[in-house]
N, C-alpha and C positions, 0 to 999 in steps of 0.2 A: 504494500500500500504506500502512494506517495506522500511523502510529510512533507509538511508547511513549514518556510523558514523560522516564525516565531510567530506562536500564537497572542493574540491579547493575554490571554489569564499568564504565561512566561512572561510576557512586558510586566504584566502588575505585579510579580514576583520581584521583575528585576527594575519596578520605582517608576516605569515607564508607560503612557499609554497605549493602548492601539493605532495603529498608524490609519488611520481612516480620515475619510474628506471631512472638516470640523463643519464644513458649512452642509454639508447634507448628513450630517450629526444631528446638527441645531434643527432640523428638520423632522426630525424624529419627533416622535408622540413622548410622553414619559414613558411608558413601559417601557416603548421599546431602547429608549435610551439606559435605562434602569440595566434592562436584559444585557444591552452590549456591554455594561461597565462589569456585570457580573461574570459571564460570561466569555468577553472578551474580544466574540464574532457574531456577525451579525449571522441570523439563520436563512442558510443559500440552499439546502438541500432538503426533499419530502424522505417519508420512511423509507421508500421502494431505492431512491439512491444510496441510503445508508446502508441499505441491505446489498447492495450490490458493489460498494465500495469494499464493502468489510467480508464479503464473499457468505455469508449467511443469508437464510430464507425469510423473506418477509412477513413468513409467521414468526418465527423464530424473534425478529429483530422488534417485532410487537409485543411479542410476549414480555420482552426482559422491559421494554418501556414500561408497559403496563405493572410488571413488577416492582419498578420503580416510584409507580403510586401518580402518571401521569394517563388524563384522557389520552386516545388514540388519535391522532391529528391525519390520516386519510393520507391525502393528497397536499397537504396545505405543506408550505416548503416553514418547516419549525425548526431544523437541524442545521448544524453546523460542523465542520471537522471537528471539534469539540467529543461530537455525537459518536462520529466515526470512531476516534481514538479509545471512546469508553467500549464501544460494541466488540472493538477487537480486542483490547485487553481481556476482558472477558472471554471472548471464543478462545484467543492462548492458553488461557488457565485448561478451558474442556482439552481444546489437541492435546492439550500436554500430557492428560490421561490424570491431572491430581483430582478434579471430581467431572461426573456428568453434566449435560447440561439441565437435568431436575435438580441438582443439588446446589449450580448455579445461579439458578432462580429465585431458590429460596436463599441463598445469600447475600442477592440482589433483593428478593422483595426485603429480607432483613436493613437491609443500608438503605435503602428507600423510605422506611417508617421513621427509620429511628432519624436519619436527616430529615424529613420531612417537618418533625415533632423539634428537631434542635434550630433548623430555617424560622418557622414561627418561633420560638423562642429568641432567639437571634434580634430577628426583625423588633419585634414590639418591646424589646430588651431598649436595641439603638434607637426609637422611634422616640423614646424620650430624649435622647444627646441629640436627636435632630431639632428638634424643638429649644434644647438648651443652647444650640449653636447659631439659632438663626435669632432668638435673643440676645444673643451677645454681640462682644464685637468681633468678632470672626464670623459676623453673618455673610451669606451670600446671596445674598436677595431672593433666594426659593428656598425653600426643605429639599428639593432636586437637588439644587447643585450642593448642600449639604451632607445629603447624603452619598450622592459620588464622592465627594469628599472622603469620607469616615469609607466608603468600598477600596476607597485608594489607599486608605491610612492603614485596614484591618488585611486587610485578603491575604497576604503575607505570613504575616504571624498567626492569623487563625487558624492560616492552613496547618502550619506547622503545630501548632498546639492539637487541633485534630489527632494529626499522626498520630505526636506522639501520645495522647491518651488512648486511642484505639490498643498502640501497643500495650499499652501497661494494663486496661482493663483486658488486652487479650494474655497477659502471660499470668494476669489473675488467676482468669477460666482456666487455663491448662493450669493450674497448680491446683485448685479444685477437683477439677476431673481426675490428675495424679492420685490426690486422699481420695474421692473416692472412689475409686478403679482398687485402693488399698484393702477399702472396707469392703468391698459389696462385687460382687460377680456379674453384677446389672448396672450395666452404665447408664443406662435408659431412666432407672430410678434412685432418689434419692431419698434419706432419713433426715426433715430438716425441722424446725421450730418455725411457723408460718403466724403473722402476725399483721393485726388488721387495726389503725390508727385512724377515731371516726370520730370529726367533731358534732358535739348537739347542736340539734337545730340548728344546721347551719343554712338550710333553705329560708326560714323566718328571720335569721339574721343578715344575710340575703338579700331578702326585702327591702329590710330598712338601710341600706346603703349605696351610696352611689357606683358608680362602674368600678372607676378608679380605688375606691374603696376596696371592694369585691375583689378585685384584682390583686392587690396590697396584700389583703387578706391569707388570698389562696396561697400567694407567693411565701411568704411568712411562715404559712400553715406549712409546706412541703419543704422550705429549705430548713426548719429546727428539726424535724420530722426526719430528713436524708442526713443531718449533721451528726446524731444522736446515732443514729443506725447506723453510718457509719465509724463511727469512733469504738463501737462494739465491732467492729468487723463484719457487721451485717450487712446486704443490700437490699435497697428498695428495688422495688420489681416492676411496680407501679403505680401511678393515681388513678384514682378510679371516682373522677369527679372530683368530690371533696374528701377523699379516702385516699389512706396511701397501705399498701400493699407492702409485708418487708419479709424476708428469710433470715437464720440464723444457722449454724448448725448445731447449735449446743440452745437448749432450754435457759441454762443458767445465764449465759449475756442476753436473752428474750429478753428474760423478767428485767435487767437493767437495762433494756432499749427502751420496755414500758415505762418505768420509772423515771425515767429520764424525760420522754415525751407528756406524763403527764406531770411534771415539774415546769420542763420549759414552753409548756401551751395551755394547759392545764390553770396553773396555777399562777397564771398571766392574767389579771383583770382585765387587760387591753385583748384578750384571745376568748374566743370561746371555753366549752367545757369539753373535754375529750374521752373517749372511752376505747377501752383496747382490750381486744381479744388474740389468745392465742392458742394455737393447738400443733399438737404435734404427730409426726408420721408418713409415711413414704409419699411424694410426690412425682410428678412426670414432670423434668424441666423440657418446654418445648417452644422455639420461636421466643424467647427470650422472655418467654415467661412459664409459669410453673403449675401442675391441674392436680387435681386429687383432692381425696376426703379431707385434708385437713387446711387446705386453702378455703371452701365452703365451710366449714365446722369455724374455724376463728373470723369469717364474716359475721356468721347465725351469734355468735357470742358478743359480737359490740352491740348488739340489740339488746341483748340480757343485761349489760353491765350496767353499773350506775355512774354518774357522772366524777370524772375522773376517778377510774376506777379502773384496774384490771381482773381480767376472769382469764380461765383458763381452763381446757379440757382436761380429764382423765388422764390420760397419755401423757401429757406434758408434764400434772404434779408427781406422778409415777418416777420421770427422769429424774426429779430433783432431788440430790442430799437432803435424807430429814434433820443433820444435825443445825441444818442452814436455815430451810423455810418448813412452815405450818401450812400446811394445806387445810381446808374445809367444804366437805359438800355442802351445794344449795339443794334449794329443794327442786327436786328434776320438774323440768315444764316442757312443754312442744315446741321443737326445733325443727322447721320447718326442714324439710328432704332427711333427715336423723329419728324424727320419733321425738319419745320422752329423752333428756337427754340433761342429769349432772351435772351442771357447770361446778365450778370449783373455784372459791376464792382463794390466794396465796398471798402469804405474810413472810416477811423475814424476822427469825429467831431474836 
């Protein structure tokens, strides 16, 4: 395949712009201006050329778009070498025989979600410095050229911070999957502590506040929430709304992930009330997140609990050292998809 002497996105690396006409730049709508500073080229080519550049079938070359979490664009010319580069990267990986092209997909539809989820984050992140910029004096007379701006100043270094966290959260995962390849002869399942962090009423508090509030809020709510879970060596998995979703592998740093969260949100006059449920027991990690009886079981249990408060199933006060904590049954009630179903309050000694 023939390569281009340097693309836009290698100028923005290397401080420089695109070499394109500035006066039929200036002519551009925003997007598409938006698109070329991010991007780098403006879009010359439809699916059917991209497939034909990179030597793949036009299903084939739809599929992995579509994997990537974009509508199908037909005929309409949306691509650029850009396009090319990524299509064939990809098909090297399959020749090269290290995975198929199913296995492909799914690790493309994986980096499609998860960038998808980190662009919006990104976005509405810098949408405030755009606004702080065009206040100041380093205004540029639009949030446009603002924003090109801060794409000139970041893409750079983003990039490279990317990398490098992909590597480090990927030599995590292999060091997990080492311990449990140690423990367990089923790599498919795993033994973990699942835990579910759920403010009250936070639809009525909700209500009564503005976007930017609501927004504050949530942000607040998931970054003490991720701080905590991580400093136990735990991860969040996900939010789930106004929920956030975490693993452990030991019961014993749960109970202090709980405690911690209902200290730092909890016990926050300016935060809600929080309640956390936990339960333990074999899981399916799949697509970058995790299914089974005890992901369901410590949802059904932040309904049971009382305001900041943790509960906890069977299974989990079972784990724990009794010279540590005091377990106690409640009285069993109906747990929706379980039956009657135990919950358990835990105290430390």
């Amino acid at each position: 395949m023939p390569r281009r002497a340097a693309t836009g996105l290698t100028m923005a690396r290397e401080g420089r712009r695109p070499s394109s006409d500035k006066s039929a730049e200036a002519e551009l709508s925003v997007p598409e201006r938006l698109d070329l500073a991010v991007l780098g080229e403006a879009p010359t080519l439809n699916a059917a050329e991209v497939a034909a550049e990179t030597g793949v079938t036009i299903d084939r070359a739809r599929r992995l778009w579509r994997a990537l979490g974009f509508p199908e664009m037909g005929a309409e010319r949306a691509f650029s070498s850009v396009d090319v580069r990524a299509v064939s990267s990809v098909m090297s990986i399959i020749d090269s025989g290290s995975v198929d092209f199913d296995m492909a997909l799914n690790l493309t539809r994986g980096a499609g979600q998860t960038m998808a989820r980190l662009a919006d984050w990104e976005v509405s992140t810098l949408a405030n410095r755009v606004e702080e910029l065009e206040a100041g004096e380093e205004a540029t007379g639009s949030r446009v050229g603002s924003a090109l701006r801060l794409i000139d100043e970041l893409s750079g270094p983003f990039e490279e911070m990317l990398v490098y966290t992909w590597r480090r959260h990927l030599a995590a995962a292999v060091a997990r999957m080492e311990a449990m390849g140690a423990a367990h002869d089923d790599l498919h399942t795993i033994d973990v502590t699942v835990g579910f962090a759920d403010p009250v009423s936070f639809t009525a508090l909700s209500n009564q506040l503005d976007r930017e509030q609501i927004g504050d809020l949530v942000e607040k709510f998931e970054t003490r929430c991720r701080d905590v879970v991580s400093v136990h060596g735990g991860r969040i998995i996900k939010s789930l709304g106004d929920s956030v979703l975490f693993v452990l592998n030991d019961p014993v740093p749960a109970i202090e992930v709980a405690e911690g969260i209902i200290n730092v949100i909890g016990r926050d006059p300016r935060m809600p009330d929080v309640r956390v449920g936990l339960a333990s027991g074999p899981v399916v990690p799949r697509l970058g997140d995790v299914f089974g009886p005890p992901v369901n079981l410590a949802s059904r249990l932040t309904a049971v609990a009382r305001r900041n408060r943790l509960i906890i199933d069977r299974a989990t006060a079972d784990l724990l050292p009794e010279d540590d904590f005091e377990s106690r049954r409640l009285p069993a009630r109906p747990v929706r998809g379980f039956g009657l179903v135990e919950p358990v309050a835990v105290r430390r000694r």
